[in-house]
PDB file as gemmi writes it, atoms N, CA and C in Angstrom:
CRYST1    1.000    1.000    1.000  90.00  90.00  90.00 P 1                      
ATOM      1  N   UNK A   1      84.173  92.487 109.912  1.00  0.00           N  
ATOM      2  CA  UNK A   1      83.305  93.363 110.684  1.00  0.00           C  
ATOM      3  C   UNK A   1      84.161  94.199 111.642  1.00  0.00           C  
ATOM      4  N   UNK A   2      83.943  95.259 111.548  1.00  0.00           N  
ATOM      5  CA  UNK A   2      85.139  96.377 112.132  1.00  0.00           C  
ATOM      6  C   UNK A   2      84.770  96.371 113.800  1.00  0.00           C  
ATOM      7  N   UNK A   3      85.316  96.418 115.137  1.00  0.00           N  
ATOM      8  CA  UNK A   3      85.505  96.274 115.720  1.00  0.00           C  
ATOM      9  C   UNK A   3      85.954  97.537 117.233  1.00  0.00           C  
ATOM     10  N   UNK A   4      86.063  97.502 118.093  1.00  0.00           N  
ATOM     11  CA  UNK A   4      87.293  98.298 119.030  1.00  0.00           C  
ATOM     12  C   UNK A   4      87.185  99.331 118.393  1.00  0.00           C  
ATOM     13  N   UNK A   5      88.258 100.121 118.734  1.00  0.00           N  
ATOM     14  CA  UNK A   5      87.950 101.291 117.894  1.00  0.00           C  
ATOM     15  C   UNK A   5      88.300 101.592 116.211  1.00  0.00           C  
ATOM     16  N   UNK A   6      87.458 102.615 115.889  1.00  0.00           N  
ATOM     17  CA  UNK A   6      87.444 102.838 114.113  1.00  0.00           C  
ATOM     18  C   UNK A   6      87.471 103.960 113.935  1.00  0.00           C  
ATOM     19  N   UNK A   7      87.585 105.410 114.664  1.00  0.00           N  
ATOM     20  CA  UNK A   7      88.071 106.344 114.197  1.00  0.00           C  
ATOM     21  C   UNK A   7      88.733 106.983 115.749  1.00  0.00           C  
ATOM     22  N   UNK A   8      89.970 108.000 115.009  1.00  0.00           N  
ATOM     23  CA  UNK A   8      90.080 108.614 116.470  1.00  0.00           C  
ATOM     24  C   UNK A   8      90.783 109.599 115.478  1.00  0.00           C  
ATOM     25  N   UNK A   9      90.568 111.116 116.412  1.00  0.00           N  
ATOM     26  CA  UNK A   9      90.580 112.328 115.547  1.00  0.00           C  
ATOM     27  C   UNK A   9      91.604 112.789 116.876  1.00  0.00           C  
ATOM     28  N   UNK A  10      92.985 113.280 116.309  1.00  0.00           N  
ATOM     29  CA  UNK A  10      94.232 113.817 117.490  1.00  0.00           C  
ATOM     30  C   UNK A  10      94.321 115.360 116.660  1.00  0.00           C  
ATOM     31  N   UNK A  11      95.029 116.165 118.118  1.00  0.00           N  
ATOM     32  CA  UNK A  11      95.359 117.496 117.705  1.00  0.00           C  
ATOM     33  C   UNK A  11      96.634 117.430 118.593  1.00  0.00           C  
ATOM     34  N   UNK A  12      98.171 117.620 117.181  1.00  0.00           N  
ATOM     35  CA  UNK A  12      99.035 116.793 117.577  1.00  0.00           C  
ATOM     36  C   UNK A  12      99.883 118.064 117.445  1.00  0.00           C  
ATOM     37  N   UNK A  13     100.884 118.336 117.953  1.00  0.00           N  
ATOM     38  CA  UNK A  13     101.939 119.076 117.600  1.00  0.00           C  
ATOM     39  C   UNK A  13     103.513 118.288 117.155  1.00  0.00           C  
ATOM     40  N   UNK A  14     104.090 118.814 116.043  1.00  0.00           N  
ATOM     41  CA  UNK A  14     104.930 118.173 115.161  1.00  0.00           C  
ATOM     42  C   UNK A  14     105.954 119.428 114.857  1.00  0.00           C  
ATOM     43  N   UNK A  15     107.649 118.591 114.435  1.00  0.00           N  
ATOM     44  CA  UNK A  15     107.813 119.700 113.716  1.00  0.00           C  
ATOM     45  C   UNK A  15     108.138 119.620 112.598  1.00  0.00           C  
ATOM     46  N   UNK A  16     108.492 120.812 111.662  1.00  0.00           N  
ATOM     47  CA  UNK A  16     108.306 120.983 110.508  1.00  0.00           C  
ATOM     48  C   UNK A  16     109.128 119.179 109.397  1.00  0.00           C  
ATOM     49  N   UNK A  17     110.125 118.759 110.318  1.00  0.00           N  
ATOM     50  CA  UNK A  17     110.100 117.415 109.422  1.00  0.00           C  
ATOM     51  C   UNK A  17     109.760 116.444 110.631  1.00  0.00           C  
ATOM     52  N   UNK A  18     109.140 115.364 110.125  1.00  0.00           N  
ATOM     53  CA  UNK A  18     108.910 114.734 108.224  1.00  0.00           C  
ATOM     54  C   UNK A  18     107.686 115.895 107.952  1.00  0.00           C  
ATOM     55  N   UNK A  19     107.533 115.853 106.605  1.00  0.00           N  
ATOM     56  CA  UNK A  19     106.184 116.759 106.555  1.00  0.00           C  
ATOM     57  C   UNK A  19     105.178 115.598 106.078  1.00  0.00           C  
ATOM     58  N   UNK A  20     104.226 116.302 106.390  1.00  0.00           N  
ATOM     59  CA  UNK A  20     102.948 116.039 106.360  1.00  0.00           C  
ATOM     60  C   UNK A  20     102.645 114.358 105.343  1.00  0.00           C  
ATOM     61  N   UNK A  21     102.991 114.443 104.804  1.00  0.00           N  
ATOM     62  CA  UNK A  21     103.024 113.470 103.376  1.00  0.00           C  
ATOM     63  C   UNK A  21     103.557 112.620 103.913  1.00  0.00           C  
ATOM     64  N   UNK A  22     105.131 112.473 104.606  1.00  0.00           N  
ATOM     65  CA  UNK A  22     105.660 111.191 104.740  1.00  0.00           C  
ATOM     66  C   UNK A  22     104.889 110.833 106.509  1.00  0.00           C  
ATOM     67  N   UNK A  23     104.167 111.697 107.033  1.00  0.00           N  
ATOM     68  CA  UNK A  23     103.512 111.490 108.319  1.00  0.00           C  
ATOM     69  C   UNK A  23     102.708 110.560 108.062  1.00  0.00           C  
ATOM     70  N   UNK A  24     101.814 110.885 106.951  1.00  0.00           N  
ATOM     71  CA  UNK A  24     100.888 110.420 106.746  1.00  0.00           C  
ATOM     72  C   UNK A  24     100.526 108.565 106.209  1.00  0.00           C  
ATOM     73  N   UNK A  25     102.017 108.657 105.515  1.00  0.00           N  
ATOM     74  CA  UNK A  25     101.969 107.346 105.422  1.00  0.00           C  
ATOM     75  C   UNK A  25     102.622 107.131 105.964  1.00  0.00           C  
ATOM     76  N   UNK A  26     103.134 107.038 107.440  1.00  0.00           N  
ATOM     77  CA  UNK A  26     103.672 106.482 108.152  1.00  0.00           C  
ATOM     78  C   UNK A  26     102.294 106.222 109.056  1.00  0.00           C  
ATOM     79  N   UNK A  27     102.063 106.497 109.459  1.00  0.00           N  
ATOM     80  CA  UNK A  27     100.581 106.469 110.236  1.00  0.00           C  
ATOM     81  C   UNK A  27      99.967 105.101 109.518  1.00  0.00           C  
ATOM     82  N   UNK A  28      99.790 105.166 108.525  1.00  0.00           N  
ATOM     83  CA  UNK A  28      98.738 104.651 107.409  1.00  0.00           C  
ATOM     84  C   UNK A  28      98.963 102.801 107.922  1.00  0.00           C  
ATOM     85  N   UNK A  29     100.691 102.965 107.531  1.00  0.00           N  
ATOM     86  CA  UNK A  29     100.823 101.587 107.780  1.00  0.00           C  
ATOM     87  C   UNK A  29     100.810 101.039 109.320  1.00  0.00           C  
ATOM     88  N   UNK A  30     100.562 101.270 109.860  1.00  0.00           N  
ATOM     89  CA  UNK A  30     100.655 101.045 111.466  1.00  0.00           C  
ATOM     90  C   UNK A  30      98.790  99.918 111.385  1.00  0.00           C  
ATOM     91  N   UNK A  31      98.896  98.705 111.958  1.00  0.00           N  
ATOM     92  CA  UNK A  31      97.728  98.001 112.272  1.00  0.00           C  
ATOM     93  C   UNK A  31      96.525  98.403 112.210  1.00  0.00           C  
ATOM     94  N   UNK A  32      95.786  98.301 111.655  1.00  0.00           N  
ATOM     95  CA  UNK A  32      94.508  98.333 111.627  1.00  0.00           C  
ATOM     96  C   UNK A  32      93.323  99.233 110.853  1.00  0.00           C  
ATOM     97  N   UNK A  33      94.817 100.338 110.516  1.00  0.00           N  
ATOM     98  CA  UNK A  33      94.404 101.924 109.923  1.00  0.00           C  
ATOM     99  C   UNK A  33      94.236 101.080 108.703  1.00  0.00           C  
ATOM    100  N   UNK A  34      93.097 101.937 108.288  1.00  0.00           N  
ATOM    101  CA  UNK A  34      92.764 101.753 106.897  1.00  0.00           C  
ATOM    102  C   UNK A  34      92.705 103.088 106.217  1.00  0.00           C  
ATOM    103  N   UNK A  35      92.428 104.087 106.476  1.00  0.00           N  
ATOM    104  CA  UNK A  35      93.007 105.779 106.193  1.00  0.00           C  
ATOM    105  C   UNK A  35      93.703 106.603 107.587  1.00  0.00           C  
ATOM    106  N   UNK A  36      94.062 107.530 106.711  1.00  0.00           N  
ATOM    107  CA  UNK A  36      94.453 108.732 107.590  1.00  0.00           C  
ATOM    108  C   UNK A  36      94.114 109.834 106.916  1.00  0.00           C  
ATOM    109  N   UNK A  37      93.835 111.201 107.912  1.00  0.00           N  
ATOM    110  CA  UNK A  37      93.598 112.500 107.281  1.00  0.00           C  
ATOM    111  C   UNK A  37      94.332 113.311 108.157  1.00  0.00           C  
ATOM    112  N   UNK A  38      95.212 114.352 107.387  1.00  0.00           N  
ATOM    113  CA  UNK A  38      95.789 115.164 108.170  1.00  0.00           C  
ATOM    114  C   UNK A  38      95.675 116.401 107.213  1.00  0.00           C  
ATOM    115  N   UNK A  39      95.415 117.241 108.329  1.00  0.00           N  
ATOM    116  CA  UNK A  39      95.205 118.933 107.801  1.00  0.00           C  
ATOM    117  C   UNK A  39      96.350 119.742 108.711  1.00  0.00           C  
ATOM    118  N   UNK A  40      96.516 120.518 108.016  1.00  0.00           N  
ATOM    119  CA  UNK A  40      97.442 121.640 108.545  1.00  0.00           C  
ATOM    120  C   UNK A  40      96.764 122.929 109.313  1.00  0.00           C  
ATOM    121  N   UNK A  41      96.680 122.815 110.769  1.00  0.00           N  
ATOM    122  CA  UNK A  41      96.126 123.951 111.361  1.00  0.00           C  
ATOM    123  C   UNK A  41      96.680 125.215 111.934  1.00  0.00           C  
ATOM    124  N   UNK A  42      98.060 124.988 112.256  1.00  0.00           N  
ATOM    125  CA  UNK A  42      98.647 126.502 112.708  1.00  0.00           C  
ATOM    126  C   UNK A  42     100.144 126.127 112.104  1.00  0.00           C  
ATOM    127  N   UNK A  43     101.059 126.871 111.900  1.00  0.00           N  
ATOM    128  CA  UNK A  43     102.539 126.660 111.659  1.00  0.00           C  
ATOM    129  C   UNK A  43     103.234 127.893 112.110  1.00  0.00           C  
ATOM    130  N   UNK A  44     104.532 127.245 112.911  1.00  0.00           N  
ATOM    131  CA  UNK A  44     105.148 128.358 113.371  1.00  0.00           C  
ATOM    132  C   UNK A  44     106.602 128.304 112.739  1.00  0.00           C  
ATOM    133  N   UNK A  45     107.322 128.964 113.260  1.00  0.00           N  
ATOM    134  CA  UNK A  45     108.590 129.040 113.038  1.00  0.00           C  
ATOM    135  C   UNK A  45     109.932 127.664 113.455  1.00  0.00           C  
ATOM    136  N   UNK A  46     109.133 126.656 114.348  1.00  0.00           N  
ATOM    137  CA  UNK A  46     109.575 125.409 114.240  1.00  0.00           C  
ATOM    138  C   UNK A  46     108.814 124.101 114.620  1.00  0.00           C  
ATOM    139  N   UNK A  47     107.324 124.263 114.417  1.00  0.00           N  
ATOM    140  CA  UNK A  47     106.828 123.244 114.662  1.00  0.00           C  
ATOM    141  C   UNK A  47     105.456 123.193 113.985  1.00  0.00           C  
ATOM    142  N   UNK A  48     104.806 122.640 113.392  1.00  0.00           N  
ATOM    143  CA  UNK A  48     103.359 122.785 112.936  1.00  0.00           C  
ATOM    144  C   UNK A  48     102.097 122.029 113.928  1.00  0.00           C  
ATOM    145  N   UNK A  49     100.800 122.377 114.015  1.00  0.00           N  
ATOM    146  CA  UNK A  49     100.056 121.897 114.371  1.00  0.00           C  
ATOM    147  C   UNK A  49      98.668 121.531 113.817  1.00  0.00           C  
ATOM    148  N   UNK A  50      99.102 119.714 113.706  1.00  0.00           N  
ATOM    149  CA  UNK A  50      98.054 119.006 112.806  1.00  0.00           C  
ATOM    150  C   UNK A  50      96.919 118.614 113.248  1.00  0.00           C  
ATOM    151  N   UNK A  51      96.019 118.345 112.501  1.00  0.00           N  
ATOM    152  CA  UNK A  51      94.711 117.576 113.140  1.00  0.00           C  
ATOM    153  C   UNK A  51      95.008 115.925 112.198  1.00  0.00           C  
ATOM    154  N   UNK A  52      94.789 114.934 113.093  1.00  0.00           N  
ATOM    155  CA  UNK A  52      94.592 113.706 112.706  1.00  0.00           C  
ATOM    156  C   UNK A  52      93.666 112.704 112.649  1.00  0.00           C  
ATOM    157  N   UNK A  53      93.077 112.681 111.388  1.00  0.00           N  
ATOM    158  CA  UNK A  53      92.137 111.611 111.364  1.00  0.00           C  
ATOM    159  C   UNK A  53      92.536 110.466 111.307  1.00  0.00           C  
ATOM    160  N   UNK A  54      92.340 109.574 111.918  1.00  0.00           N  
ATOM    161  CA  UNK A  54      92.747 108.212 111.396  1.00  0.00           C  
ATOM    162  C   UNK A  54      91.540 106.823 111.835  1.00  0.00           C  
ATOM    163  N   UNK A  55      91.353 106.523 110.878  1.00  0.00           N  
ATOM    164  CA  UNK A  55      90.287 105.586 110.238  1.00  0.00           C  
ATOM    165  C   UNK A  55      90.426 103.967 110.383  1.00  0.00           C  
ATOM    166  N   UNK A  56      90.266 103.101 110.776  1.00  0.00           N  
ATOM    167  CA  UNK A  56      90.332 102.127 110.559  1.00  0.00           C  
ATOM    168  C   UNK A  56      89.514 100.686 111.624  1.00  0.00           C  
ATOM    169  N   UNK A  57      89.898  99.727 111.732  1.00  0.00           N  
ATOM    170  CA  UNK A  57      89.607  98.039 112.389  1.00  0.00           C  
ATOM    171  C   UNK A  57      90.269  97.511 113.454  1.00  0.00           C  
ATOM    172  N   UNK A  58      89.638  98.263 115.056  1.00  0.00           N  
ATOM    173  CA  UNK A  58      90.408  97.913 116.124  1.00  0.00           C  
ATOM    174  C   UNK A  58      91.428  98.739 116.038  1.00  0.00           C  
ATOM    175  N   UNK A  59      91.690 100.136 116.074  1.00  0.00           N  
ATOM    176  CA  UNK A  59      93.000 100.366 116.228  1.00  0.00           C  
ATOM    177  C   UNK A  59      93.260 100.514 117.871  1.00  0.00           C  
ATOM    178  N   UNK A  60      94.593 100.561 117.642  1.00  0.00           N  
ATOM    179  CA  UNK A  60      95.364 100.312 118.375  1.00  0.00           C  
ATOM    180  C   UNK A  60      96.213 101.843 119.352  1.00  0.00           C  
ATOM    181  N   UNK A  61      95.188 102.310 120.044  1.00  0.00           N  
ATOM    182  CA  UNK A  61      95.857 103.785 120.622  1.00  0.00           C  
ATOM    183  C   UNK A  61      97.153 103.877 120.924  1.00  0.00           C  
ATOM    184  N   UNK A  62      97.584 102.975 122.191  1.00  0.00           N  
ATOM    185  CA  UNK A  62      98.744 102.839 122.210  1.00  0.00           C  
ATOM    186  C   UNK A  62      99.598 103.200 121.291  1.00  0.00           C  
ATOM    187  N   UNK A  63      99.776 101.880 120.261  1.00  0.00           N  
ATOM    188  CA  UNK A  63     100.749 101.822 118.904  1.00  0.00           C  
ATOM    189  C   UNK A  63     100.549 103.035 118.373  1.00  0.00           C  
ATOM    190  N   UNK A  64      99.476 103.604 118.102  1.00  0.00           N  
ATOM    191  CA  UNK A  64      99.044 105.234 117.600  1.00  0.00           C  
ATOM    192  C   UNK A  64      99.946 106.560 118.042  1.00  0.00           C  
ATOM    193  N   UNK A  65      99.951 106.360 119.578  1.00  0.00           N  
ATOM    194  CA  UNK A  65     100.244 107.037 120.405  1.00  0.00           C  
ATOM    195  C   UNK A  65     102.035 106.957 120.179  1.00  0.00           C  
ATOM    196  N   UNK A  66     102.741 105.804 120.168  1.00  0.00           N  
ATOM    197  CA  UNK A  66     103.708 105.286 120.646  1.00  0.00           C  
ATOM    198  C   UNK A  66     104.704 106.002 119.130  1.00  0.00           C  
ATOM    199  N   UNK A  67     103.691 105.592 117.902  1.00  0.00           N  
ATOM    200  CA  UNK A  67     104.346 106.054 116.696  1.00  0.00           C  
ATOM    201  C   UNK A  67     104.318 107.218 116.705  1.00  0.00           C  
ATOM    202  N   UNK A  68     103.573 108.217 117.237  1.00  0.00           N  
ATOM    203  CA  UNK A  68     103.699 109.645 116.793  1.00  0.00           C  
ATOM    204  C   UNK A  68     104.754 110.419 117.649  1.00  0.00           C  
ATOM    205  N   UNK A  69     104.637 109.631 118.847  1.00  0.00           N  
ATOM    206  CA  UNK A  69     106.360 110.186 119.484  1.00  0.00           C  
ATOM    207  C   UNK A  69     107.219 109.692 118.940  1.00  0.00           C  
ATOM    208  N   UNK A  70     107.457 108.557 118.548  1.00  0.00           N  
ATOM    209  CA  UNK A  70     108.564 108.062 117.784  1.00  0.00           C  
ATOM    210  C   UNK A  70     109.047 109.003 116.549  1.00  0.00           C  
ATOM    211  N   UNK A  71     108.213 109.364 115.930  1.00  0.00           N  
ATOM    212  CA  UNK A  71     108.339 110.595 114.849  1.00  0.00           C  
ATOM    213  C   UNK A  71     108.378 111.635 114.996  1.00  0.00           C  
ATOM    214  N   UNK A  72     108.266 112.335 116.252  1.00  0.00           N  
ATOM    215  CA  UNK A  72     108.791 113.694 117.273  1.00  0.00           C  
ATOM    216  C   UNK A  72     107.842 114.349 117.227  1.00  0.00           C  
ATOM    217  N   UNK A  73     106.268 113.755 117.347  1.00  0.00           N  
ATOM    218  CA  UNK A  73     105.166 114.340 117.979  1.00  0.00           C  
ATOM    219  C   UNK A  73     104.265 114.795 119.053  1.00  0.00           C  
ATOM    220  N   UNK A  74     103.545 115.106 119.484  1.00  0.00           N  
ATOM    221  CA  UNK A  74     103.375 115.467 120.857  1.00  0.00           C  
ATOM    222  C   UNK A  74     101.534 115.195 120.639  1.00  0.00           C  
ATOM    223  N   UNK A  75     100.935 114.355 121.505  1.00  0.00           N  
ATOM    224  CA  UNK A  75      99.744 114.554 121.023  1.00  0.00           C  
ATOM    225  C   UNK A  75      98.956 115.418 122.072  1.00  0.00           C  
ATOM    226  N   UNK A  76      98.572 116.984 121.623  1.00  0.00           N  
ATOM    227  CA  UNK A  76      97.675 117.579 122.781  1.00  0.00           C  
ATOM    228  C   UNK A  76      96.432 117.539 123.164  1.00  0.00           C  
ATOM    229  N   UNK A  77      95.950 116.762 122.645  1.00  0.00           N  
ATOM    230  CA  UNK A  77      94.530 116.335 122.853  1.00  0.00           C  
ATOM    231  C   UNK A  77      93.513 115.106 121.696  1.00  0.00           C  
ATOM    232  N   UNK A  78      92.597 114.698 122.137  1.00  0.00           N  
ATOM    233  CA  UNK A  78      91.997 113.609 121.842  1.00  0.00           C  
ATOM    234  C   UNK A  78      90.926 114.465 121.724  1.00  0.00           C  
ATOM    235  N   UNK A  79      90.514 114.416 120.070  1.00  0.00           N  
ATOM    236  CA  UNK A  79      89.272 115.225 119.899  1.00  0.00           C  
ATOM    237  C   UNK A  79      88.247 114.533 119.506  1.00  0.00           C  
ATOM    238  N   UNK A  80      88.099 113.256 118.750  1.00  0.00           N  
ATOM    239  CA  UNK A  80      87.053 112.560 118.670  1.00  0.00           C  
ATOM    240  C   UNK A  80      87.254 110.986 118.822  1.00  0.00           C  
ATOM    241  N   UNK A  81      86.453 110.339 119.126  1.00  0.00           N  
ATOM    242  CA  UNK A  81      86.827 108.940 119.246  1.00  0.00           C  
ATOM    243  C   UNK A  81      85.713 108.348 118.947  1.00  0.00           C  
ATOM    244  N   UNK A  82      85.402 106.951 118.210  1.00  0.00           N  
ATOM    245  CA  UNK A  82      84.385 106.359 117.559  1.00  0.00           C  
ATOM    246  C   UNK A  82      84.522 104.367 117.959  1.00  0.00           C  
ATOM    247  N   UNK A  83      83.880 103.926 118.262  1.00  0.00           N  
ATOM    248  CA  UNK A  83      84.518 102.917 118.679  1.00  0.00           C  
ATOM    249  C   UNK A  83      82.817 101.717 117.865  1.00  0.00           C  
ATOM    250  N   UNK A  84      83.315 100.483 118.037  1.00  0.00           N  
ATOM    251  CA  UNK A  84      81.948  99.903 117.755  1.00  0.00           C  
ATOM    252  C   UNK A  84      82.413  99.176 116.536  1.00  0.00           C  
ATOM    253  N   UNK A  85      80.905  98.358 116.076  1.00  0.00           N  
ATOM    254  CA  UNK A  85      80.573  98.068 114.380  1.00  0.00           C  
ATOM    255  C   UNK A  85      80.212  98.887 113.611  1.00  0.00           C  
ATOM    256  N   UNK A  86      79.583  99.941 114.104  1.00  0.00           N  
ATOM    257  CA  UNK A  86      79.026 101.099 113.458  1.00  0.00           C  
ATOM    258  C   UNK A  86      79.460 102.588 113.400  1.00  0.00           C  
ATOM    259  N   UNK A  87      79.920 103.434 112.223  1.00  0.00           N  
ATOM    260  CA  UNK A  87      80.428 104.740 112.193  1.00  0.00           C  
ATOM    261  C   UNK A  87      79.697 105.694 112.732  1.00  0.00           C  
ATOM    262  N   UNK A  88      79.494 106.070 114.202  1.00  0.00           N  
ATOM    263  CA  UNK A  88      78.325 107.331 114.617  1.00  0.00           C  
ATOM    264  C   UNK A  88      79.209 108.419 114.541  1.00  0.00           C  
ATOM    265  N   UNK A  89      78.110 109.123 113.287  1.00  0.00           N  
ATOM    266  CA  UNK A  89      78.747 110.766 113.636  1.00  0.00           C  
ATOM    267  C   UNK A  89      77.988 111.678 114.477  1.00  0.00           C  
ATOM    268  N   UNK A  90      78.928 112.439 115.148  1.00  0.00           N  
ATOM    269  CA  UNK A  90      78.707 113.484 115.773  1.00  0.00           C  
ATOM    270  C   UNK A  90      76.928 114.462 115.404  1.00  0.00           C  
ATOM    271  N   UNK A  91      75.971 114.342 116.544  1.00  0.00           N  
ATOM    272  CA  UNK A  91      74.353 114.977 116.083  1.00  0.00           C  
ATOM    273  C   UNK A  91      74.675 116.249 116.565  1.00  0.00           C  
ATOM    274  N   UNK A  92      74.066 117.026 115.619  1.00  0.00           N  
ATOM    275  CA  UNK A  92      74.015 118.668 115.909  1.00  0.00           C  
ATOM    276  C   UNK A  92      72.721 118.476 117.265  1.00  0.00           C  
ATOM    277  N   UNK A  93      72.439 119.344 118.215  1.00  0.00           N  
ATOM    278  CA  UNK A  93      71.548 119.095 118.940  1.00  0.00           C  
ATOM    279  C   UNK A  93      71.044 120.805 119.210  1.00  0.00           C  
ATOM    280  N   UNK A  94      69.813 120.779 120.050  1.00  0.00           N  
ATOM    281  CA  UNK A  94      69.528 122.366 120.087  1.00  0.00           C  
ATOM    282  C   UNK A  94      70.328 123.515 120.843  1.00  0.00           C  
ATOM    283  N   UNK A  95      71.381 122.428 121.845  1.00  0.00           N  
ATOM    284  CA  UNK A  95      72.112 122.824 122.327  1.00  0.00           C  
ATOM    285  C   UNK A  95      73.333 123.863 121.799  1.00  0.00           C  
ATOM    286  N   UNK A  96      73.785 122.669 120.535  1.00  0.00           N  
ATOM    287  CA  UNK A  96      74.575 123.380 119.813  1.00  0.00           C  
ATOM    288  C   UNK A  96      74.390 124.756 119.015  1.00  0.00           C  
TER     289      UNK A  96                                                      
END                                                                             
């Protein structure tokens, strides 16, 4: 039964190595993740900027956090976070 947190969505800045692929499974194996999603949102002339999904059972922000500098990332913001037994997505409202 999934736990703590189970999704958290980063908007990370990286540069062009490792790419994307070996990011991704590097992420993957880190505690608790059970996926990752990464899209490619801007690229410059020495650094790209990803969006990160990552999926899983109790993860672990810190360790999250700790690996993506370790791999010469920068995380600029925390765009979604999901925590619980249960996956709530985001409700359109009239607001929106």
């Amino acid at each position: 039964m999934a736990k703590g947190l189970i999704r958290i969505v980063l908007d990370i800045l990286k540069p062009h190595d490792p790419i994307i692929p070996y990011y991704a499974k590097y992420l993957s194996e880190l505690g608790g993740v059970e996926g990752v999603n990464i899209t490619l949102m801007e690229i410059d002339k020495e650094t790209e900027n990803i969006k990160v999904t990552i999926q899983g059972n109790d993860l672990n922000f810190e360790e999250i956090s700790n690996a993506i500098e370790d791999y010469g990332g920068s995380i600029h913001s925390v765009d979604e976070v999901v925590a619980g037994r249960t996956m709530v997505e985001e409700v359109t409202t009239p607001q929106d």
